[in-house]
Residue frames as qw, qx, qy, qz and C-alpha x, y, z in Angstrom:
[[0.209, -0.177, -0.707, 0.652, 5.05, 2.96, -21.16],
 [0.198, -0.645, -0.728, -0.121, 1.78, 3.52, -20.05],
 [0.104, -0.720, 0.159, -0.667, 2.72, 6.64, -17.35],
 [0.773, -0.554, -0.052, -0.305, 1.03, 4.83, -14.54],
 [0.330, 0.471, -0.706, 0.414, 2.88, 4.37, -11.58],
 [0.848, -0.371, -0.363, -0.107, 2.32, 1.53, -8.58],
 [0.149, -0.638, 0.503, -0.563, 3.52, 2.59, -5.31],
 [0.806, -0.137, -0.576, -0.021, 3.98, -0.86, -3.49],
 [0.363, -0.635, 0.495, -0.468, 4.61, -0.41, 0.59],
 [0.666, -0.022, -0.732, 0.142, 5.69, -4.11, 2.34],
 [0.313, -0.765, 0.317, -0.465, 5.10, -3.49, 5.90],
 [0.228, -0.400, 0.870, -0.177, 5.64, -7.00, 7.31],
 [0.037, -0.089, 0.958, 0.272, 4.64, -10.79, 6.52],
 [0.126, 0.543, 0.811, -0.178, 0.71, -10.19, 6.75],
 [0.032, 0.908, 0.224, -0.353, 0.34, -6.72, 5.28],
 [0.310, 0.029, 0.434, 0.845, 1.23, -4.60, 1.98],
 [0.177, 0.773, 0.285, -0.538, -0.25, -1.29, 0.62],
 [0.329, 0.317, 0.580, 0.675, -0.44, -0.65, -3.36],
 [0.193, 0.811, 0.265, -0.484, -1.38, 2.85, -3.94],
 [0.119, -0.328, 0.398, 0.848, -1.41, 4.63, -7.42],
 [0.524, 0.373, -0.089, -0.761, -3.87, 5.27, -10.41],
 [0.688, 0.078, -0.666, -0.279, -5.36, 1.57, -11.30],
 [0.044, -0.291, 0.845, -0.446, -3.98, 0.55, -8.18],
 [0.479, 0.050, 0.670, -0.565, -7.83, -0.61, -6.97],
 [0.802, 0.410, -0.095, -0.425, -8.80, -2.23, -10.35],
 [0.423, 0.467, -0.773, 0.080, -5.68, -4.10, -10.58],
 [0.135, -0.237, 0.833, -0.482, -6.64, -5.83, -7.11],
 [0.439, 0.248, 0.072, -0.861, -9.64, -6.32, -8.09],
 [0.806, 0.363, -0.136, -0.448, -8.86, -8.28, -10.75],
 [0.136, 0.614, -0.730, 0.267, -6.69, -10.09, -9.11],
 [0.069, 0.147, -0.792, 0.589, -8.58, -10.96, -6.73],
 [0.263, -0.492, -0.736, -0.384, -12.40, -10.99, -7.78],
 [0.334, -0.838, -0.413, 0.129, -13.48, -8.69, -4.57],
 [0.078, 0.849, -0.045, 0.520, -12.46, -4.80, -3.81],
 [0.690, 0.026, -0.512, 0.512, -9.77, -4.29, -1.53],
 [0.374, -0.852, -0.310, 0.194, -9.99, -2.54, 1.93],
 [0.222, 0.744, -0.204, 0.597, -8.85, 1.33, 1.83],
 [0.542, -0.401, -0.395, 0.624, -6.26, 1.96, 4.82],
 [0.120, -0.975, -0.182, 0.042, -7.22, 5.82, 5.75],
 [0.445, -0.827, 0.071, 0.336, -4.07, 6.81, 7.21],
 [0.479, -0.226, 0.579, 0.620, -1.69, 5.62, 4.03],
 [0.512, 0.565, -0.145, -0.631, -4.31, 6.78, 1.61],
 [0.176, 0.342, -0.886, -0.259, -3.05, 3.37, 0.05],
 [0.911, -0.148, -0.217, -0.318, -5.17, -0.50, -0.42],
 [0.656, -0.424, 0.564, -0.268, -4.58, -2.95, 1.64],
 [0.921, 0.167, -0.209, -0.284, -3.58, -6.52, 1.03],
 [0.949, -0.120, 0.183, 0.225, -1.77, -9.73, 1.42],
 [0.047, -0.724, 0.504, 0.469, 2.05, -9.21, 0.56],
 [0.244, 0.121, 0.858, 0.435, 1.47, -12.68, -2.04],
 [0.366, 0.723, 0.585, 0.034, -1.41, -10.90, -3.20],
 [0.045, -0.890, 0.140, 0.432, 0.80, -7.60, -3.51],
 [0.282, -0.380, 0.737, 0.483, 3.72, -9.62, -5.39],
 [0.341, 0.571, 0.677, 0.316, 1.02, -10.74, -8.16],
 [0.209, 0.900, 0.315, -0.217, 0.16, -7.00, -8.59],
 [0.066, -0.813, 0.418, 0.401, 3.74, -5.99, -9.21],
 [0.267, -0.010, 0.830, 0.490, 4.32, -8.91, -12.00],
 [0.404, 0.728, 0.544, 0.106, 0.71, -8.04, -13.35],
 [0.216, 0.941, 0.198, -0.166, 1.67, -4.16, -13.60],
 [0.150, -0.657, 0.507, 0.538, 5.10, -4.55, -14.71],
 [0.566, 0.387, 0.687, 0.240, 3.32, -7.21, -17.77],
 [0.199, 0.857, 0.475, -0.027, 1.26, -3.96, -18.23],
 [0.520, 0.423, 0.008, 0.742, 4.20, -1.79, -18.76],
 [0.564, -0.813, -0.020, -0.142, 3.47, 0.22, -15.37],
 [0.296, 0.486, -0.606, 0.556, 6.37, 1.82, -13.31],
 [0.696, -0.605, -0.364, -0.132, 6.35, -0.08, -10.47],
 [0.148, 0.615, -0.496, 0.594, 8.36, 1.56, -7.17],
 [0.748, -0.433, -0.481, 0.147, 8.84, -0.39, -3.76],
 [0.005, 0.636, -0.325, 0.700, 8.57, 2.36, -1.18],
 [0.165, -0.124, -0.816, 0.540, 8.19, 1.90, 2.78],
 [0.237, -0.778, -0.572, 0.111, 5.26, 2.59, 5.00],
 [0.177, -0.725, -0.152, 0.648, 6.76, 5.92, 6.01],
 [0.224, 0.124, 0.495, 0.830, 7.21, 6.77, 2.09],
 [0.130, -0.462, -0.864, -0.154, 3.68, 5.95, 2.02],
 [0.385, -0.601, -0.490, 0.501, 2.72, 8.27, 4.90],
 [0.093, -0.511, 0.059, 0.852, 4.46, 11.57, 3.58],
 [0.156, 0.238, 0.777, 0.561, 2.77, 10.83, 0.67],
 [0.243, -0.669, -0.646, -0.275, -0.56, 11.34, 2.14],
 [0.014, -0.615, 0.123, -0.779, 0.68, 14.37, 4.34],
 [0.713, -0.697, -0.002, 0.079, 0.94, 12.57, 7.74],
 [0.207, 0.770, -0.517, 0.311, 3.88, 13.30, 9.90],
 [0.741, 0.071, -0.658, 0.116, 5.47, 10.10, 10.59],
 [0.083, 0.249, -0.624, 0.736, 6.86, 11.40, 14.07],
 [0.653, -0.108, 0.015, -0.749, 3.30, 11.97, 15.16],
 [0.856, -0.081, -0.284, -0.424, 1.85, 9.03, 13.97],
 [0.585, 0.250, -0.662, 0.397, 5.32, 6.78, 15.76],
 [0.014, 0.335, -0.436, 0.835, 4.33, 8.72, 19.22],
 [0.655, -0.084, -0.280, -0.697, 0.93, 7.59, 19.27],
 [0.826, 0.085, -0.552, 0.072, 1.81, 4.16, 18.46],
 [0.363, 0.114, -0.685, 0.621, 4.03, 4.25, 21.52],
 [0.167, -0.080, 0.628, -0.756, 2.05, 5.62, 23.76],
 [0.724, 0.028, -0.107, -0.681, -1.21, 3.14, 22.83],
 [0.428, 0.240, -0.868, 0.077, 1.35, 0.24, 23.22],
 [0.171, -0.124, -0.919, 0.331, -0.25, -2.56, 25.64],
 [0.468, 0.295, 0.515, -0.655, -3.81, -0.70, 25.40],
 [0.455, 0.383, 0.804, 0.005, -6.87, -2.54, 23.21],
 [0.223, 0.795, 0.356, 0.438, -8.43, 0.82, 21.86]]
């Protein structure tokens, strides 16, 4: 085993977050273009069929791979989910 570990986040059918050491080379080469950083999860973006190819490439590579939620994801990066849930609600039905 290699050490490296691949935090994988599903959020729903258009959207997955891969965060750990390689995590943005591995998409990369996956995928032939650099994947967009999401700020708030500290995590990359991507397709969830472009997520499920990372987690068969990094378990080839001998890579722990762990399938956490979005709110794992979050406390990870030292937001406080409550917060960030309150927001959301109260921005429902406005554009910006």
């Amino acid at each position: 085993m290699s050490g490296r570990v691949l935090y994988v986040a599903f959020v729903n059918a258009s959207c997955a977050f891969l965060k750990g050491h390689g995590s943005r080379e591995l998409l990369t080469d996956l995928r032939g273009r650099p994947p967009v950083w999401a700020s708030l999860t500290r995590a990359w973006g991507c397709q969830p069929s472009t997520a499920r190819d990372a987690v068969a490439v990094a378990q080839s590579r001998g890579w722990n791979v762990e399938i956490v939620s979005e709110e794992h994801l979050l406390r990870m990066a030292g937001v406080e989910v409550e917060d960030v849930k309150r927001l959301h609600a109260e921005s429902k039905g406005r554009l910006w």
